[in-house]
Phi, psi and omega in degrees: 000130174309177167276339190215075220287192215199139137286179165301318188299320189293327189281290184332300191319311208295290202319305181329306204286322157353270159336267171343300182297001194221005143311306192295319165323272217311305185323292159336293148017274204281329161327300196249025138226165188255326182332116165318311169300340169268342174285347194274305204296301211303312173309310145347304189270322191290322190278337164328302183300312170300329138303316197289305181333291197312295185323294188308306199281316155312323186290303171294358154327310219271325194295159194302162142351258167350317209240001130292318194286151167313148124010286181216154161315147138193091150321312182244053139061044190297274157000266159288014190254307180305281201347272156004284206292349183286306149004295180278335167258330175233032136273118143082319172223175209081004198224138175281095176271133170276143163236027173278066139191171159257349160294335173306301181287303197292321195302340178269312187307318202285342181250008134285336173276326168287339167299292212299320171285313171308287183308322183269350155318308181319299230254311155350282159351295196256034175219111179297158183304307186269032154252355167084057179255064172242335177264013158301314186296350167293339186258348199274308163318318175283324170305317184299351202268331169297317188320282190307326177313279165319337191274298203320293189313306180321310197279327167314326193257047160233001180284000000 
């Protein structure tokens, strides 16, 4: 057990902001291409991100007492403060995106997303069983599910 355990909520909270940094991706995106049709997808994607958020904040709507509560003490949102910044560096920013082509741009989103899974495997761990880290794989599923979505979009421009 770690020294320092996590809920589901906190982690579901990580996803929110997730979700959010990768809205504002796409959006950016869709700015620096001129294709309409491409401009169309990425807003498209952005509005994805932007569903999922929604999805991620009901499902944690639902969740128990227990699967909210802390952890630990932590008075000044200590916690939740590391989330956040995990959130922010390492999905989506902090990484130099080429955005001249959209095979360029999608090939980064899929490995923002493939971040996004390494981190809640990760983040899985440190959340005991009776804090609900069994509703971590819901977020993990809806990532793979960004994956497939994106290589699919990918294969398509390589046709």
């Amino acid at each position: 057990m770690a020294a320092f355990d996590f809920s589901a909520d906190d982690i579901f909270k990580l996803a929110e902001e997730i979700e959010v940094n990768g809205e504002q991706f796409y959006r950016k995106a869709a700015e620096d291409v001129s294709a309409p049709q491409e401009k169309d997808m990425l807003s498209g994607l952005a509005d994805m991100e932007k569903e999922h958020k929604r999805l991620f904040e009901q499902m944690r709507s639902e969740f128990k007492e227990k699967e909210k509560s802390q952890t630990v003490f932590d008075p000044e949102g200590e916690a939740e403060n590391y989330l956040k910044a995990l959130a922010d560096i390492r999905v989506f920013f902090e990484k130099p995106i080429d955005t001249s082509s959209m095979k360029n741009i999608l090939k980064a989103a899929i490995q923002a997303e493939k971040d996004s899974i390494v981190l809640y495997i990760g983040m899985k761990e440190l959340v005991p069983e009776k804090y609900g880290r069994n509703r971590i794989e819901n977020i993990i599923k809806e990532e793979m599910g960004h994956i497939r979505q994106l290589s699919r979009e990918l294969a398509k421009l390589k046709k």
